[in-house]
N, C-alpha and C positions, 0 to 999 in steps of 0.2 A: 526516089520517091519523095514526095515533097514534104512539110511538113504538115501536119495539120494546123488549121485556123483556131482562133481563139473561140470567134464564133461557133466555129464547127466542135470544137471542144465543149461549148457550152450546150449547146442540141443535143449532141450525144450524153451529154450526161441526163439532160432531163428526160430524153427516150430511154435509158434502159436501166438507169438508176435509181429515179427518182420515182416509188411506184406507192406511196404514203399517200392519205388522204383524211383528212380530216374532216370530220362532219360535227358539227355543235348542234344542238338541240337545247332548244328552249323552253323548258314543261314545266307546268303546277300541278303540285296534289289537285288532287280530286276525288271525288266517291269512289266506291267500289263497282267494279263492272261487272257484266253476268256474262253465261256460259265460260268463261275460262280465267283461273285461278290466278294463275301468273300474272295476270293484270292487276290486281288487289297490292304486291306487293311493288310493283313497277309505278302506280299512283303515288304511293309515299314517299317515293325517290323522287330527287331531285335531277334529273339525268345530267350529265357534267358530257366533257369533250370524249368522243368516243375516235379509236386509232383504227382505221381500217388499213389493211395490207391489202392490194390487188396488181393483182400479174399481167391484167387483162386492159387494164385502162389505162394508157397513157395519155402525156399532156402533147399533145399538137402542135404546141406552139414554137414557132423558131424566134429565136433572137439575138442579137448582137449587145455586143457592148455598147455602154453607152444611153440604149434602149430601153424605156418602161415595159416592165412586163405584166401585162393584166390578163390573170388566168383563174375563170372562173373551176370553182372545185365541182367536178360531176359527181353525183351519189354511183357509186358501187354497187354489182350485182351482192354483195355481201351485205352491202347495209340495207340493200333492200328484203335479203334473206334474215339478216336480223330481225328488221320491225316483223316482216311476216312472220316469226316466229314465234310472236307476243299477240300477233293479230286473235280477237275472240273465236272461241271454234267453235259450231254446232254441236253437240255430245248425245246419243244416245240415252233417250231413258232406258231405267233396269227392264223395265217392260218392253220394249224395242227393242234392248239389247240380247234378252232371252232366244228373244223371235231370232231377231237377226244370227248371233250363233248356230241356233239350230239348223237354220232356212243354208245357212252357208257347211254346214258342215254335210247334210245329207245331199248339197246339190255342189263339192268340190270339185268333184269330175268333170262335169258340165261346166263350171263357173269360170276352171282352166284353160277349156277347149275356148270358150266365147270369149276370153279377155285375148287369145293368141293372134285371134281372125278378127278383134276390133278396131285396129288402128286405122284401114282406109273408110269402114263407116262409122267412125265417131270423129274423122278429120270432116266428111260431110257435113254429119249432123251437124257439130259445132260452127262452121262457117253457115249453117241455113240459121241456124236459134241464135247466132249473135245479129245474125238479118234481119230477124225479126225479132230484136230486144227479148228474147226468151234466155232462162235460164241454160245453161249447156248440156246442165247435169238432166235434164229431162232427155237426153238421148238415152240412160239409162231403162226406161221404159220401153223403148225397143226392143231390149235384151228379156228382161220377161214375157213381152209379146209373142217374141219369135225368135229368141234366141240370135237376131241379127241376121235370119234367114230370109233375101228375096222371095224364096218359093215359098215359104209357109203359107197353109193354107188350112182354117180351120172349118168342124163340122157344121157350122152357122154361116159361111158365105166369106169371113173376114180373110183378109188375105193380105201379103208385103210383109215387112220390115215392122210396120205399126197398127198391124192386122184392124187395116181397114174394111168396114162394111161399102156394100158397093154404093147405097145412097149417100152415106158422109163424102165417100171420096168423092162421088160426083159432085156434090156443093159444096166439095171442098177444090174443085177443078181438074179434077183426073179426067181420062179418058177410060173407059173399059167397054171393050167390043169383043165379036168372039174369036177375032184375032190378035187381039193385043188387050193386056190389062196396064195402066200405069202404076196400078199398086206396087209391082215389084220393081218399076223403079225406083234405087235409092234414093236420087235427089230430086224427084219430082214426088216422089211419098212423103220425101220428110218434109218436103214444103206444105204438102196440104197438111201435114199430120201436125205442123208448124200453127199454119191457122186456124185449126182445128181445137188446138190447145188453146190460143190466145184468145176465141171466142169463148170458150169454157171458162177460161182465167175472168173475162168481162162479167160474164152470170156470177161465178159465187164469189172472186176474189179469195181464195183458199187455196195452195196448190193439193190440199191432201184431199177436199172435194173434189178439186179439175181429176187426180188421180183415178177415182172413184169414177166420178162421170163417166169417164174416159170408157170405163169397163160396162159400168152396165146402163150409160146412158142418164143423161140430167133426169127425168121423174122420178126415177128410186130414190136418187139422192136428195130432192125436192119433198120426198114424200118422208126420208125418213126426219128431214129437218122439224117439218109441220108434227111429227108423233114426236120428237124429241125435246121439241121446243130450244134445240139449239143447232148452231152451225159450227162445232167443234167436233172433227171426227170420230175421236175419242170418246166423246159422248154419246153420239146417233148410231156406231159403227153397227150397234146392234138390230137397228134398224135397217139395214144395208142387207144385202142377200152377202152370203155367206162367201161367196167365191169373189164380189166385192171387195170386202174389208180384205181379204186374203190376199189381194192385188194390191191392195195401197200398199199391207205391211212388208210382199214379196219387193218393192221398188226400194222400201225403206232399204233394206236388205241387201241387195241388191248395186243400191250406191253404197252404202258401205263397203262391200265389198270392193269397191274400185276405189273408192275415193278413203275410206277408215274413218270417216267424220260423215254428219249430216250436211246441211245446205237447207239455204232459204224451202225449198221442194219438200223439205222431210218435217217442217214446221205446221202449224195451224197458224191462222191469220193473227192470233194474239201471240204466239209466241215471236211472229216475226218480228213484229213492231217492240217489242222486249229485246229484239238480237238487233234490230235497227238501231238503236238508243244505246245497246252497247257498241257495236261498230261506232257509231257517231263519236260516243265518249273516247274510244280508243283513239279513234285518227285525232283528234282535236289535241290529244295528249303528245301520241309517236309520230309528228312531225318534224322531222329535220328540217331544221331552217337554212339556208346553204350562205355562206359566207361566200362573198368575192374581194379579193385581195389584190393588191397591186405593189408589183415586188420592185424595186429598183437591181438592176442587175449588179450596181457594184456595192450591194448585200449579200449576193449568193455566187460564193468561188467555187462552189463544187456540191455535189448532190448531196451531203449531208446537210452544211447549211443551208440550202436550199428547203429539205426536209424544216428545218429547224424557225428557217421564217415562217411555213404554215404552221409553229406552234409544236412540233416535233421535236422533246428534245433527249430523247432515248438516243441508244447506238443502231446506227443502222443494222 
């Protein structure tokens, strides 16, 4: 057997040894964020050089002696799990949160069975609402509809997955005949149920109105706007027929349940633009800035110094 190459010595060490990445970030204090804590204490820090370990990413690159090596440093699915970590979250008020406990505790049973049976229609949903720039989490809405049930069919006419009435679906593009209805198709439901949405989002710009809408049709919500003199649902909800508001806060609910946090969907129009401005704040802060380095190879004999050029000077 012959001996191994120098070169070939040096590939092998950067494929299976060398698995260090450094990431530097460059941030300033700044104000205090909203919806989530941890950011408050992450502004006053100064972030310095962070050491990620990955098993998963290797460098690509061959080379020989002799040879410049420019090897740009990829981000890490860890470092990307770090920043998400810090990222601001939607939070439940205590009043949302009442509801929500409750609403999950008397409907576990159910809440079980529906998360078991939702993976091939909320893999739809999400490919039709990212088609149409919707949020995903409104597949969620399906699940109190119809529990994710094609055949559902209620005592008013609505019928599918997003218990459609038979005139929306038709000017929303369905077909229904007295042999075939397109409401229980998954992916032609959620597409009308898609545009359907996006025109309701156009009217009030709310998603907790669109929700509302949704159930008992734009007038009510129109009409409780003009008696309440405002477009916060919280404040009109009263005005809202009671099986209404009961639907906005079963969805609140609802993504909770799947998701343990809110989303833009479970805000009023002021709050979002509040969780906009913190998002905004966050990213402009938890930026990794990526260094790219150019090693000369007769710097790096072996995969610790190697590690030790990106600034690496721990034990392997």
């Amino acid at each position: 057997m012959s001996a191994p190459t120098e070169a070939g010595l040096y590939n092998e060490c950067f494929q299976y040894s060398y698995k260090t990445f450094v990431v530097r970030s460059e941030s300033k204090p700044s104000g205090s964020a909203l919806f989530y804590p941890k950011i408050k204490t992450m502004l006053k820090t100064q972030l310095s050089k962070v050491i990620i370990w990955n098993s998963l990413c290797v460098i690509p690159t061959f080379f020989a002696p002799g040879q410049e090596l420019s090897t740009a440093i990829c981000l890490p699915k860890e470092a990307i799990n770090l920043k998400a970590s810090f990222a601001p979250k939607v939070k439940l008020s205590k009043r949302e949160m009442q509801f929500t406990r409750n609403y999950i505790r008397q409907n576990a049973e159910d809440l079980v069975k529906i998360k078991k049976r939702s993976k091939v229609p909320f893999t739809i949903m999400d490919s039709v609402f990212d088609r149409y720039g919707l949020p995903v989490e409104l597949k969620y809405l399906a699940v109190i509809e119809s529990e994710l049930k094609p055949s559902a069919l209620s005592p008013v006419g609505a019928m599918g997955p997003w218990q459609l009435m038979p005139e929306i679906a038709r000017d929303m593009g369905l077909k229904i005949t007295r042999h075939y209805d397109e409401r229980i198709n998954f992916s032609k439901s959620t597409k009308a149920a898609a545009r359907y949405l996006k025109d309701l989002y156009g009217q009030f710009g709310d998603w907790l109105l669109v929700l509302a809408a949704y159930n008992s049709g734009p007038a009510p919500v129109y009409a409780a706007i003009r008696k309440s003199h405002s477009r916060n649902f919280w404040a009109l909800q009263h005005y809202l027929p009671l099986e209404t508001r009961l639907h906005v806060k079963r969805y609140i609910a609802t993504h909770y349940y799947f998701e343990g946090q809110g989303s833009s969907t479970t805000l009023t129009k002021a709050e979002n633009l509040e969780y906009a401005k913190s998002l905004s704040e966050y990213n402009s802060i938890f930026q990794p800035e990526m260094k790219y380095y150019s090693v000369k190879e007769s710097n790096i004999g072996n995969a610790k110094s190697a590690v030790q050029a990106f600034g690496y000077s721990g034990s392997l």
